[in-house]
C-alpha positions in Angstrom: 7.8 34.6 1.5 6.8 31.1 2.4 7.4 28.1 0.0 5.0 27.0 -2.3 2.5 24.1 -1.7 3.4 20.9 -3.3 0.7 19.5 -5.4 -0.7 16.4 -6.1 -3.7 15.6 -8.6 -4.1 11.7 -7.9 -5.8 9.4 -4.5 -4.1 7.7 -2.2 -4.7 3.9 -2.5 -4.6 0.9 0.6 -3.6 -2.2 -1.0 -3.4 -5.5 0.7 -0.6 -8.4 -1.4 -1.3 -11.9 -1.7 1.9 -13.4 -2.0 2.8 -17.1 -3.5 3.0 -19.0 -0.7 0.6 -21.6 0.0 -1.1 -21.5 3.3 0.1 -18.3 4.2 -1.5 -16.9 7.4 -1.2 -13.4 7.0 -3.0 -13.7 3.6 -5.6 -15.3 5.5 -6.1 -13.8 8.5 -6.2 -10.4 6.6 -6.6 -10.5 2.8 -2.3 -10.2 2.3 0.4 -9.0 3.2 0.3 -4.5 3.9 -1.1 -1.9 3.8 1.5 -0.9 1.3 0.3 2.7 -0.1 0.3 3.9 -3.8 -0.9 7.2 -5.6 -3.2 6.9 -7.9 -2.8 9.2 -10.7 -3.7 9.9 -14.3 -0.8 10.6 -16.6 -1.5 10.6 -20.1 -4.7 8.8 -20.6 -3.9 5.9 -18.7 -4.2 5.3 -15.1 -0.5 4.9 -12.8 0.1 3.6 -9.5 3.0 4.7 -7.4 4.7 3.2 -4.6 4.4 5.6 -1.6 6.5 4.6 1.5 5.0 4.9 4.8 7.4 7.6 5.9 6.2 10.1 3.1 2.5 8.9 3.4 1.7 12.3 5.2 3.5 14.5 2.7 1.4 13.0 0.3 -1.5 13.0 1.6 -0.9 16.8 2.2 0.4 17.3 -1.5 -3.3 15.9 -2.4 -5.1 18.3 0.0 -3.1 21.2 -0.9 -3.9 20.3 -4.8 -7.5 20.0 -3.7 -7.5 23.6 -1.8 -5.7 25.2 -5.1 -8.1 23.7 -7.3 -11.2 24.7 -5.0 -9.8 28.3 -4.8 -9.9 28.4 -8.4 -13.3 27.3 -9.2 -14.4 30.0 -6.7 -12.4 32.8 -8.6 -13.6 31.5 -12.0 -17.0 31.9 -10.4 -16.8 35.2 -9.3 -14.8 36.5 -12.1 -17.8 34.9 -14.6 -20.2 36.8 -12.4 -18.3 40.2 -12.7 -18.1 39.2 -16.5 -21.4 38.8 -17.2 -22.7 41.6 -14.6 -20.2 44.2 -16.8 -21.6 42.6 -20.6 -25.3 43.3 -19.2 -24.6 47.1 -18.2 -22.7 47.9 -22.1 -25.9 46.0 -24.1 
């Protein structure tokens, strides 16, 4: 049996850094210093942002689609299992 997905429920986030430094050309010739990468996530009530490093950008990205596909797939069955709900009360009234 194959391993479980790893999830993610959060966005991942592009963010440019303006450092200190007067006159700092990188700042101006592209907004700051990056792309450095966070996820985005909600964690009880309040909104987080955590540092992702560049080498496990794809495994997070892949954690968030993964998430999404779960989360999809469970919509579908709570539609269908409504449907078979609802087609099963009508039949007994």
């Amino acid at each position: 049996m194959g391993q479980a997905p790893w999830l993610l429920a959060g966005t991942v986030v592009e963010r440019y850094l303006k450092c200190r430094r007067k006159d700092c050309r990188i700042c101006a010739k592209q907004g700051g210093h990056g792309p450095a990468y966070y996820l985005s996530i909600r964690e009880d009530g309040r909104t987080r942002m955590v540092y992702i490093p560049k080498d496990h950008l794809a495994e997070v990205r892949r954690a968030i689609s993964d998430y999404h596909a779960v989360r999809d797939g469970l919509q579908e069955l709570t539609k269908r299992e409504l449907q078979k709900w609802r087609k099963k009360r009508s039949r007994q009234s």
